[in-house]
N, C-alpha and C positions, 0 to 999 in steps of 0.2 A: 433071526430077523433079517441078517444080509440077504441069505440065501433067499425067503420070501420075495428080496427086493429086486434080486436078481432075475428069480424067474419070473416078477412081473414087468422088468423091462424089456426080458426076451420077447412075451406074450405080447408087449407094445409093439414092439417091430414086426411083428407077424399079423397086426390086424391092418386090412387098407385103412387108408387116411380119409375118411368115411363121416360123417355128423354122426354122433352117438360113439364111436369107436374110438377114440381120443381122450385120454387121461391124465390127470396132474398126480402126479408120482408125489409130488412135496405134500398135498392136501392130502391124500390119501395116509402119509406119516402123520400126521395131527392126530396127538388123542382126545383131543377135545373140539368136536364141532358144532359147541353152542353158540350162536350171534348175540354177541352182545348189548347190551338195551346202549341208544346215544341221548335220553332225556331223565335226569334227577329231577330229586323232587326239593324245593327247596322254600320254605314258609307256605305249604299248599300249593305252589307254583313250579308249572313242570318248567326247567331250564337243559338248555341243549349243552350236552359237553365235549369240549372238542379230544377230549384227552383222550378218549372210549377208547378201547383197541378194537379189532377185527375179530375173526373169526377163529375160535380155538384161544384167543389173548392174545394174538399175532399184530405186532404194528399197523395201521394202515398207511396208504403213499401216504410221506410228508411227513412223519410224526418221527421218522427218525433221525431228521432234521433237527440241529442245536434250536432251542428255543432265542428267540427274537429278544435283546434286551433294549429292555429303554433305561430314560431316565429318571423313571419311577421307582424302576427299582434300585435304585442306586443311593439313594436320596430318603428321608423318611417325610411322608407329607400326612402324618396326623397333629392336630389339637392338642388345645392342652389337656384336655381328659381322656386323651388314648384313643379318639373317632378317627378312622380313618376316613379322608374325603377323598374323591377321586381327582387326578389329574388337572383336569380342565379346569377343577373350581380351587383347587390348594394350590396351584401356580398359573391361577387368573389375572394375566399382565404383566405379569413377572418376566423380562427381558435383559438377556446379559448383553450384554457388549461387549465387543475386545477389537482392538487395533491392532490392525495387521499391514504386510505388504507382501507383494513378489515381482521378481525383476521377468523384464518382459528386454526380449532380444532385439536388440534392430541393426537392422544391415544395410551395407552399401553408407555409411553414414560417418565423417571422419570425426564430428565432434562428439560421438557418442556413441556405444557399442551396446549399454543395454539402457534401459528405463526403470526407475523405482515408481512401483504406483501405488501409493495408498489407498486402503479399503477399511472399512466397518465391517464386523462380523457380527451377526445378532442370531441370539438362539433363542429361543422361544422354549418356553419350559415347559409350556399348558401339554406340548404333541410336538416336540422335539424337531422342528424346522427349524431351517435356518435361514436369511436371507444377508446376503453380501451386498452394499454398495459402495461407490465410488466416490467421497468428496468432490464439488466438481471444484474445477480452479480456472481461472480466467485467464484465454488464451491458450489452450494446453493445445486443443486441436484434437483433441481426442473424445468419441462420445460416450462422457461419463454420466454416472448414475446406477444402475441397479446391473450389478456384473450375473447374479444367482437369483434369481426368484426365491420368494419363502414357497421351502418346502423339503420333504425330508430328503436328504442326500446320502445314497447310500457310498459303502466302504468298495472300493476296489478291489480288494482281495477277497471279499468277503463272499462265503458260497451260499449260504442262505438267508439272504437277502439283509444284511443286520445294515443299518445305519448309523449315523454319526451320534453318538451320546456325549452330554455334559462331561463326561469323563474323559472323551478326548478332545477337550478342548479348556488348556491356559496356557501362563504368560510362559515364553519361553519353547514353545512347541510349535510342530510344523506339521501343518493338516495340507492334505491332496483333496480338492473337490475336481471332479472330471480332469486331470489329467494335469493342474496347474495347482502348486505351491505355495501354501500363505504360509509366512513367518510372522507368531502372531510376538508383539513387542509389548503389550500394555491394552490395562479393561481401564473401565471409569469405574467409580467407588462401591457402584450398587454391587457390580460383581464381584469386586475381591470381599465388599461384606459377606455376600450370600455363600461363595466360597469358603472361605474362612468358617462361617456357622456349622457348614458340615462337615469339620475336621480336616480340609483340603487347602495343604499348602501352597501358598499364591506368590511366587517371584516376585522380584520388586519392579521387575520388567528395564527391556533398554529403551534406546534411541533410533528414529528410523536412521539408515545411511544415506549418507547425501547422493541426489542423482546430480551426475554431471551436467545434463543440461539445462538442473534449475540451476546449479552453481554459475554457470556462465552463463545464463539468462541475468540473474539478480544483477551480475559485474555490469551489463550492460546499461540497466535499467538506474544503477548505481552513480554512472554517470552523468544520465542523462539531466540534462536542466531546461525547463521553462522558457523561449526564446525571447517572449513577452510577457512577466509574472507581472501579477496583479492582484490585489489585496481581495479576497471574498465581498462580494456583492450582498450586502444585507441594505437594501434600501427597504425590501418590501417588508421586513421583519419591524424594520425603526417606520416605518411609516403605520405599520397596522398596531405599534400597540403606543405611536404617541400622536396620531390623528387626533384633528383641533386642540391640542394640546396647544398653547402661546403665551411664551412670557412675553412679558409686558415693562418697557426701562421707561422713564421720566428722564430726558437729558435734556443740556443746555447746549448751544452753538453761539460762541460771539462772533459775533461780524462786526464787528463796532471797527474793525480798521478798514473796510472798504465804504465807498463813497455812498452815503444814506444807509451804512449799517447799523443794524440793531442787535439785541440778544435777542435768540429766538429759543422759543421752546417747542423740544420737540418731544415726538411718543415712536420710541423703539419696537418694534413685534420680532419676535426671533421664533418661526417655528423648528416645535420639535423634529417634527414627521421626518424633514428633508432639510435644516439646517440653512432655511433662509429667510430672509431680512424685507422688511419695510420700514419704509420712516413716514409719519406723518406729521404734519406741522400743525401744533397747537394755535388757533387762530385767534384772537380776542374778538371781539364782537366792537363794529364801528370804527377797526384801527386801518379802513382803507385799503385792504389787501382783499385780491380775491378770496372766493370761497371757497374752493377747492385746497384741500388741505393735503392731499396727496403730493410728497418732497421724492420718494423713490418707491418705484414700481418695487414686486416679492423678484426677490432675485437673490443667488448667492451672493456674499459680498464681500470681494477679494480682501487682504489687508494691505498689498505692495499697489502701488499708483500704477495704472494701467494707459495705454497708448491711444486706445479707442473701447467706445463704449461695446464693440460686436465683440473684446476678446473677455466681458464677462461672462463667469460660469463654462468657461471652454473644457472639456474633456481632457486637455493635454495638460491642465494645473492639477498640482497635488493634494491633495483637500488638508494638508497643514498650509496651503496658502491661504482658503479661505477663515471668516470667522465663524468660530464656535462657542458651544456656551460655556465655556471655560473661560475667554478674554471679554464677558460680561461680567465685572462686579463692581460694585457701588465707588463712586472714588476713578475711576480710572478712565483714560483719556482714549478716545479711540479713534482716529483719523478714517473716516469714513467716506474716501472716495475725493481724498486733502484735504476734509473738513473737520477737525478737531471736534466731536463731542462730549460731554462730561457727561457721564451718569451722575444722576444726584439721587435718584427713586426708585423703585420700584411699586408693585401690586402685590397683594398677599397670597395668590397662587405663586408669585414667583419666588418670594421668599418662603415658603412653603417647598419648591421644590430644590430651591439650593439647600434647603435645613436637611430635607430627608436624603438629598444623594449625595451631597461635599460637605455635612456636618456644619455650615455657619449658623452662627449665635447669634451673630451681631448686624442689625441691617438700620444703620443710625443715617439718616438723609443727608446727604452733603450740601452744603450754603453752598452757590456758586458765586456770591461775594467773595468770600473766603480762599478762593479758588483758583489762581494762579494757572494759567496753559501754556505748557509745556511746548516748546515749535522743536523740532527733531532736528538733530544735527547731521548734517549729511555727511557722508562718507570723507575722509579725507583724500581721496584719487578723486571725487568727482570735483573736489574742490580746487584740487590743483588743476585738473580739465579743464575748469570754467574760466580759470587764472592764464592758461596759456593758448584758451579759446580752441582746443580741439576736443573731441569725445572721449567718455571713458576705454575705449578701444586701442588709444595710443599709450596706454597703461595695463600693459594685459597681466593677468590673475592667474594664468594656467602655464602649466608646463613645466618641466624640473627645476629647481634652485636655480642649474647655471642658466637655462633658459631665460629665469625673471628675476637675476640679477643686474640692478643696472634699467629698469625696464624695459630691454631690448632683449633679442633673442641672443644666443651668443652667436658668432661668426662660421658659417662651413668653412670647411677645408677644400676652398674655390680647386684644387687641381684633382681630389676624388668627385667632383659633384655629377650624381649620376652612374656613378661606379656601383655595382655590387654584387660581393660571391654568392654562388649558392654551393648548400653543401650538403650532403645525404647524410640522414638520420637514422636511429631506431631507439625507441622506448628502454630505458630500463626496468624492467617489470619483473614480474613472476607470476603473472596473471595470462592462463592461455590465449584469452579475447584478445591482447596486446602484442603478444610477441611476435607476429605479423606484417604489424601494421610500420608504414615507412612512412619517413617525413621531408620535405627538403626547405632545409634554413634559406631565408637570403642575406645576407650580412649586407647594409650599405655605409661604405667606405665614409659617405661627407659626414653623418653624423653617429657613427657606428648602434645604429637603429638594426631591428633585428624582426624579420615576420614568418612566421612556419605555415608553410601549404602542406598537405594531405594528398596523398595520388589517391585518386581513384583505384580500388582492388577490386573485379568482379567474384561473387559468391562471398561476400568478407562480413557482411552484414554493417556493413559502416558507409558512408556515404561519402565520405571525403572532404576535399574541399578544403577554404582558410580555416586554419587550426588556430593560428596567433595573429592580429594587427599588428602592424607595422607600430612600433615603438622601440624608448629606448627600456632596457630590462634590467631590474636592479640585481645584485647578486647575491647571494642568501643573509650574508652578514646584514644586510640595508643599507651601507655605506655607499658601496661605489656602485659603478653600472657596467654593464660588460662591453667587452674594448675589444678590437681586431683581434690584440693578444692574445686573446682566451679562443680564438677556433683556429684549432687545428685538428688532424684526422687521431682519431684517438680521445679527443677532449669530452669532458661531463658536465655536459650545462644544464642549469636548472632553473627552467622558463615557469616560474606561478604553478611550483608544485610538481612540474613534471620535468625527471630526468630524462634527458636525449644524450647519446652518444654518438660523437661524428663517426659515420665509418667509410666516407667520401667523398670527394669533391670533381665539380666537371674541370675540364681541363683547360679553360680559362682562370679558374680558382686558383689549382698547381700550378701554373705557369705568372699568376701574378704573384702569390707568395712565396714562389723560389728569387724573385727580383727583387723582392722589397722584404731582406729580413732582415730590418730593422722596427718593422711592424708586427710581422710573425716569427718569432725568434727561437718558437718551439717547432717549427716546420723542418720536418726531415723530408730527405728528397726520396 
């Protein structure tokens, strides 16, 4: 047989390179050159088979290629009577999830060298796609949402074309799609079920790791406060579900001590919607008084005595100054604009609506015979005002102990007045947002008052500016308050939470507290 072979590769080189004169040496070794049929026959119905071989039983291109797996075959997807169903319809909607991340590089960037990004992994089980997206988060500056289209992603290494199966993907494992790294950390329940059912041990999964720059974004945001907070706005909420809603008081007003007064009676309206007030006056019929019975226009209605009538309902009062339905109840006195009123009555919506929201039992009318008013005692500073004929102002209410002892302020120290150090600061921290940032104290000598400015830093993310008002500041115990004594270079002062360390002073500071240490006694030169 060689020798045959031999002398017909000789016989090949000796014939020209000609149509018809040209032969396959390999086909010509086949002993079998029957074509194979490519359609079975299967319930009466011819089907095409890819598996045929060629010609003699010889592979055809491609068939000597690993066969393609999926996740069909990996998985069992029949019934419970042993039918098997195909794909599409035995994992119709069936979607895992799993949670992943990978760190994405960034340069040129001193606060931060890489990024953690979260993503969603979803597989599709019906046809083995996958689609990746992105949480989005507010503010990130990045355009998140769909990093992968669904669809099947093949392996990198892979020579005949296999793609990503169920199998390689859980908790605890790190999948390459096109050239980038997911560490996946944790699924949601449906997948570790559906896992688990077919025999496939599931991690208990970790934690993402912190990205640096949410870490030092949150510190930021951590501080930040409100420069004007304000209580949530629900007017439109109390108006839409207590519209024409209005109680209704029966009160009495005596005027019997002014010249031709009487008791009058009056009728209270308190709406819900918006918490405000009319008075009407109950008129008798034939008793000489106009007929306009209208006593006070719908307005909020303060409870403190007011200067003029424009500063009712003003925006800058706190709405525990006005009245509520909570200082409406039977029995009780309510100075209405310095008019002493007594409830004595009510209406059956109203009693009806104090039964069902404040639990009262008891709505027994009060006699205003019986009924005794009460005139308020005023303060005792306005009294003594009024006694030495000047205003409540020469009796002032604010400022420390030693300030409002005595009712005077206490006395400066006439030869500091106007004097004060400044001194350079920095945060005791351990927060990197912080350890930065500088401060400059100014101590003033008359009343040892103490205020922190901020320099401005460009690129710092902070704006600067007064950090502390001018006051005096107590010192952690709550006792005393801090004194020249306490700054010197090296000193740890702690202004409302935040430690500062002096670490210098300008040279009018040094040069006052080398002269005077009998005030700085911890001042080394």
């Amino acid at each position: 047989m060689h020798t045959k072979s031999t002398a017909a590769e000789q016989l090949l080189k000796t014939l020209p390179l000609l149509p018809g004169h040209s032969f396959d040496l390999a086909k010509m070794a086949i002993p079998n050159h029957r074509k194979s049929h490519a359609f079975d026959f299967c319930n009466k119905v011819s089907v095409f088979c890819e598996e045929k071989p060629g010609i003699g039983g010889k592979e055809l291109f491609g068939q000597e290629e690993a066969k393609i797996i999926t996740s069909v075959d990996n998985y069992p997807h029949s019934n419970a009577l042993g039918e098997t169903a195909p794909a599409w319809l035995a994992f119709d909607r069936k979607v895992l999830r799993f949670y992943a991340y990978f760190q994405e590089a960034v340069h040129e960037k001193r606060e931060e060298q890489y990024r953690v990004r979260r993503v969603n992994i979803y597989f599709y089980l019906e046809d083995d796609t996958i689609h990746v997206s992105e949480p989005k988060y507010a503010n990130s500056g990045i355009p998140q949402g769909t990093l992968i289209r669904r669809h099947r992603i093949p392996k990198g290494n892979a020579l005949n074309g296999q793609h990503y199966t169920i199998s390689d993907l859980n908790v605890e494992k790190e999948v390459t799609f096109y050239a980038r790294t997911f560490k996946i950390v944790g699924c949601d329940q449906f997948t570790r079920e559906f896992l688990t059912s077919a025999h496939v041990p599931v991690p208990s999964g970790g934690q993402f790791p912190e990205d640096p720059y949410q870490v030092q974004r949150a510190e930021l945001l951590g501080r930040l406060k409100a420069t004007r907070p304000c209580a949530p706005n629900t007017s439109l909420k109390k108006f839409l579900e207590n519209d024409r809603r209005v109680l209704r008081f029966y009160c009495i007003w005596d005027d019997t001590n002014t010249v031709f007064g009487d008791v009058r009676h009056m009728v209270v309206h308190y709406y819900l919607s918006d918490d405000t007030v009319d008075i009407h006056e109950s008129i008798p019929a034939n008793s000489g008084r106009p007929t306009n019975s209208m006593f006070l226009r719908r307005c909020r209605l303060p409870k403190n005595k007011i200067s003029g009538a424009s500063n009712v309902g003003t925006k800058n009062a706190t709405p525990e100054s006005f009245f509520t339905e909570r200082d409406f109840t039977l029995g009780a006195v309510l100075h209405l604009n310095g008019r002493p009123f007594v409830i004595c009555d009510c209406d059956d919506f109203t009693k009806e609506y104090y039964r069902e929201n404040y639990g009262l039992a008891s709505f027994d009318p009060v006699r205003p015979s019986d009924y005794e008013v009460a005139i308020p005692e005023e303060p005792a500073i306005n009294q003594l005002a009024k006694a030495a004929g000047v205003g409540p102002a020469a009796f002032p209410d604010t400022g420390s102990p030693e300030e409002r002892k005595g009712g005077i302020k206490s006395s400066f120290r006439k030869s500091f007045d106007g004097l004060f150090l400044r001194y350079l600061a920095v945060l005791k921290t351990t927060k990197q947002v912080d350890s930065d940032r500088k401060f400059v104290i100014s101590l003033y000598l008359a009343d040892d008052s103490v205020s922190v400015f901020e320099p401005h830093q460009r690129n710092s993310g902070i704006l600067g500016g007064k950090f502390l008002e001018k006051s005096k500041i107590k010192k952690q115990d709550g006792l005393s308050f801090y004194a020249s004594s306490d700054f010197y270079i090296g000193a740890q002062l702690t202004f409302h939470g935040h430690t500062f360390i002096i670490s210098g002073a300008d040279e009018y500071a040094l040069v006052f507290m080398s002269q005077h240490p009998e005030q700085f006694p911890s001042f080394k030169k």
